[in-house]
C-alpha positions as CSV (number, residue, x, y, z in Angstrom):
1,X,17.8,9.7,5.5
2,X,21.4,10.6,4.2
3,X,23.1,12.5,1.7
4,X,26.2,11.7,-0.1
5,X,28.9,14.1,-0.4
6,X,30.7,15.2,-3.3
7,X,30.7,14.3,-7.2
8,X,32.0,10.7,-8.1
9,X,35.3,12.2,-9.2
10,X,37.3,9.1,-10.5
11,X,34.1,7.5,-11.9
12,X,34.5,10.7,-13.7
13,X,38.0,10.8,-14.7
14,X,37.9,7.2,-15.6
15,X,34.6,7.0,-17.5
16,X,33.4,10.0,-18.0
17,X,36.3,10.8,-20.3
18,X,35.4,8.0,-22.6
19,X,34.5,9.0,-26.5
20,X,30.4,7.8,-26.8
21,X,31.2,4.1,-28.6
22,X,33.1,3.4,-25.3
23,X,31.1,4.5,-22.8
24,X,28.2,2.2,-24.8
25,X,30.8,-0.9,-24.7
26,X,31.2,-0.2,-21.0
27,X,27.4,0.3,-19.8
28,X,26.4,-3.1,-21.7
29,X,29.1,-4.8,-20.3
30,X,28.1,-3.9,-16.8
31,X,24.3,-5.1,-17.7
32,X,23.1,-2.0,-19.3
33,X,20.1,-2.1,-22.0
34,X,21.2,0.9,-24.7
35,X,18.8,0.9,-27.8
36,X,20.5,2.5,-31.1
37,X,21.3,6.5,-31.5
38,X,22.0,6.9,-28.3
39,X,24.3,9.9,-27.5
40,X,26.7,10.3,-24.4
41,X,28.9,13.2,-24.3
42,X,31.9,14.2,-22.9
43,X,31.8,13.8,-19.6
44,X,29.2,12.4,-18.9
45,X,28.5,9.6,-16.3
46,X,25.5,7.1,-15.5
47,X,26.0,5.8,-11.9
48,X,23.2,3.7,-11.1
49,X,22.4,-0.5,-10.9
50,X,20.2,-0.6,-13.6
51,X,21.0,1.5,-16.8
52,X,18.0,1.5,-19.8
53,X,18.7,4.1,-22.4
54,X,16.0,3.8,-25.3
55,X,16.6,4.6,-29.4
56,X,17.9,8.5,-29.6
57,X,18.1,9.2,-25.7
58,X,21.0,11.7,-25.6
59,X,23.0,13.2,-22.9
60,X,24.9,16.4,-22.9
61,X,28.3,16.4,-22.3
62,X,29.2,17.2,-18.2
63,X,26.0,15.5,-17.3
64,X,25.8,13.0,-13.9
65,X,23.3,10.4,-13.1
66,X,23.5,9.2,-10.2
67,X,21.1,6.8,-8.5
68,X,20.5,4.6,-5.8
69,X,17.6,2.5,-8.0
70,X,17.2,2.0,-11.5
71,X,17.8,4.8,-14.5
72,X,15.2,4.6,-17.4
73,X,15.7,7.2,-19.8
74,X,13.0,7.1,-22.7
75,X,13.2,7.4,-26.8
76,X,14.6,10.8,-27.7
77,X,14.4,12.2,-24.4
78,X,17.7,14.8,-23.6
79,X,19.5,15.8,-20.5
80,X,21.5,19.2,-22.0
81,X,24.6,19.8,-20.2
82,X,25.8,20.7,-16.4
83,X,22.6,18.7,-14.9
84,X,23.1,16.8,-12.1
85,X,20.8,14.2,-10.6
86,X,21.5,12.5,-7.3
87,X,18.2,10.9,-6.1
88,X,16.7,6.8,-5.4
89,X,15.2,6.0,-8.8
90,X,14.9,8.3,-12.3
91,X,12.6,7.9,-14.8
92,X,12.4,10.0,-17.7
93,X,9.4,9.3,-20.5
94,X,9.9,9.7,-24.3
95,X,10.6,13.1,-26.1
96,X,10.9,14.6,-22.4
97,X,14.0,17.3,-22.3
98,X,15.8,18.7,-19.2
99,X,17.3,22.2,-19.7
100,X,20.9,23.1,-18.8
101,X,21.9,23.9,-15.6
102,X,19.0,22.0,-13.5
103,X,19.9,19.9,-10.0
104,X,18.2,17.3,-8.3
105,X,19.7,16.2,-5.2
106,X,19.1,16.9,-1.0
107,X,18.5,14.1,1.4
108,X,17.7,11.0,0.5
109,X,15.2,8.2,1.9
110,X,14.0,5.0,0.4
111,X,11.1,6.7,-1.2
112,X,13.8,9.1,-3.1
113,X,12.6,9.4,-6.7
114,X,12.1,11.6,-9.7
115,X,9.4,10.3,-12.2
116,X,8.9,12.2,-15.3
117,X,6.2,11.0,-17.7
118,X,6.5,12.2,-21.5
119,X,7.1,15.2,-23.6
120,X,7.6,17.0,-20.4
121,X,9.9,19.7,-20.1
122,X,12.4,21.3,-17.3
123,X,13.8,24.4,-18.1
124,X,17.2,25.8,-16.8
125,X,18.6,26.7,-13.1
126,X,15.7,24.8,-11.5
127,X,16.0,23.3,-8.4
128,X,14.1,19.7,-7.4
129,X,14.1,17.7,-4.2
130,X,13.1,14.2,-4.3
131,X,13.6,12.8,-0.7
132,X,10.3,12.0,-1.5
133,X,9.0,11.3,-5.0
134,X,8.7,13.9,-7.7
135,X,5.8,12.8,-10.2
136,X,5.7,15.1,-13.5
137,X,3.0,13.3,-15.2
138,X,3.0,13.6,-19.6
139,X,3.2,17.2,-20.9
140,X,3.8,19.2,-17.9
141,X,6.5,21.5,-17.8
142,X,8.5,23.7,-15.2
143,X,9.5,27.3,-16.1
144,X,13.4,28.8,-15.6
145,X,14.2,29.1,-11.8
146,X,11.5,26.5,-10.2
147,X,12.3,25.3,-6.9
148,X,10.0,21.9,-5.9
149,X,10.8,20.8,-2.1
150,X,9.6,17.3,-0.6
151,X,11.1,18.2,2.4
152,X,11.0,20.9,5.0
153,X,13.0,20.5,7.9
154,X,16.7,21.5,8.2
155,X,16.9,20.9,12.0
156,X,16.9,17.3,13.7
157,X,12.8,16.4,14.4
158,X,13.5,14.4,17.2
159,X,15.0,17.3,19.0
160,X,11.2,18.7,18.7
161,X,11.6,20.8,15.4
162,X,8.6,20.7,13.3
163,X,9.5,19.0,9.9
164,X,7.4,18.6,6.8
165,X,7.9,15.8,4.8
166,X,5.2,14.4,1.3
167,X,5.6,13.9,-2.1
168,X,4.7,16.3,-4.8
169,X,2.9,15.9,-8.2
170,X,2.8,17.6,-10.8
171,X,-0.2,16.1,-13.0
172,X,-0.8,16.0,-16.8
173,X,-0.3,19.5,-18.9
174,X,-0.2,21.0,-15.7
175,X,2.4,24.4,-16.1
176,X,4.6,25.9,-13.9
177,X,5.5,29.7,-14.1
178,X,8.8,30.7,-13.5
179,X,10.6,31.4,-10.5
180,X,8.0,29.3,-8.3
181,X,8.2,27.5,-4.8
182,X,5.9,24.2,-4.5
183,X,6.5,23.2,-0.7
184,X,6.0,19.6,0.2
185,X,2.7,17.3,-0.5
186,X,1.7,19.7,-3.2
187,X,-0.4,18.1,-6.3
188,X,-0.7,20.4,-9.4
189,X,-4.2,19.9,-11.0
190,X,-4.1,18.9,-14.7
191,X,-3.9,21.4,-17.0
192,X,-3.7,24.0,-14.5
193,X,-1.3,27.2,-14.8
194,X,0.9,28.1,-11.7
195,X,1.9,32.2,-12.3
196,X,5.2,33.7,-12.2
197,X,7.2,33.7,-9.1
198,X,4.3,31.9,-6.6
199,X,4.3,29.9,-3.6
200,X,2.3,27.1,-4.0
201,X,1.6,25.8,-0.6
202,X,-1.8,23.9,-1.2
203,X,-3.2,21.4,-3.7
204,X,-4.3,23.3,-7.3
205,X,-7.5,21.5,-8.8
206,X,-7.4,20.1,-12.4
């Protein structure tokens, strides 16, 4: 596992700064698959192999992208501005939105991944950690302030400290309330309703 320091400051300066109609001519040139209506603003900056932006995906301006694997970003989904994702792979499903303000990022492995299904939503200042892989499956949503961990171990586990490492799903319609904690290896029954400002540190039936 490894993280990777920093933001990709020139990538910024020299691409991110590009009006929209540039920054299309530059992704396709590079391989990229960008459908029509697509928005990116100010900015902004996809930094990933494999770049598929569908009709009407938009992008706030001072958004990053930044993957290890292959972006997907559905029809009309939007990433508002000052998000920043640093994980392995990123999907995002149609009409899905992710508020202002939101981070993905921490260590990554070769599982690293955030997959989010459709018309899902992430609201602002929420924290997600895919060294293991996120699943949001279609119409779930987290609340302002979540914080969803794959990892739990800050100290080296081969010096003996315990360390808790699984993926976390969060299945279809499924909501979670504000201000909540999901520790690692967590699934989030369908349709099911996490409160305001829990822990969730066990499976949640449908």
């Amino acid at each position: 596992m490894k993280t990777r320091p920093g933001l990709p400051l020139v990538k910024l300066a020299l691409v991110g700064i590009l009006p929209a109609w540039l920054k299309r001519i530059y992704y396709r040139a590079r391989g990229a698959r960008i459908g029509r209506n697509v928005s990116l603003g100010l900015f902004t900056l996809i930094d990933a192999p494999s770049i598929e932006l569908a009709d009407g995906a938009a992008l706030a301006p001072f958004t990053i992208v930044r993957c290890r694997g292959p972006v997907t970003i559905g029809k009309r989904a939007r990433i508002n501005s000052f998000v920043v994702i640093d994980t392995g792979r990123f999907e995002i499903g149609d009409d899905s939105k992710i508020a202002e303000m939101v981070a993905v990022g921490g260590m990554l492995s070769p599982r690293s991944a955030l997959l989010i299904g459709k018309r899902v939503a992430i609201h602002p200042h929420s924290f997600l950690n895919p060294t293991e892989p996120i699943v949001m499956e279609d119409d779930a949503g987290l609340a302002t302030g979540t914080y969803v961990y794959t990892h739990g171990s800050w100290r080296n586990m081969l010096d003996g400290f315990a360390g808790t490492l699984g993926a976390d799903t969060i299945k279809q319609g499924a909501y979670v309330g504000a201000r909540t904690f999901i520790r690692p290896g967590i699934t989030i029954g369908a349709y099911s309703a996490i409160g305001t400002a829990s822990v969730v540190t066990r499976d949640i039936p449908d």
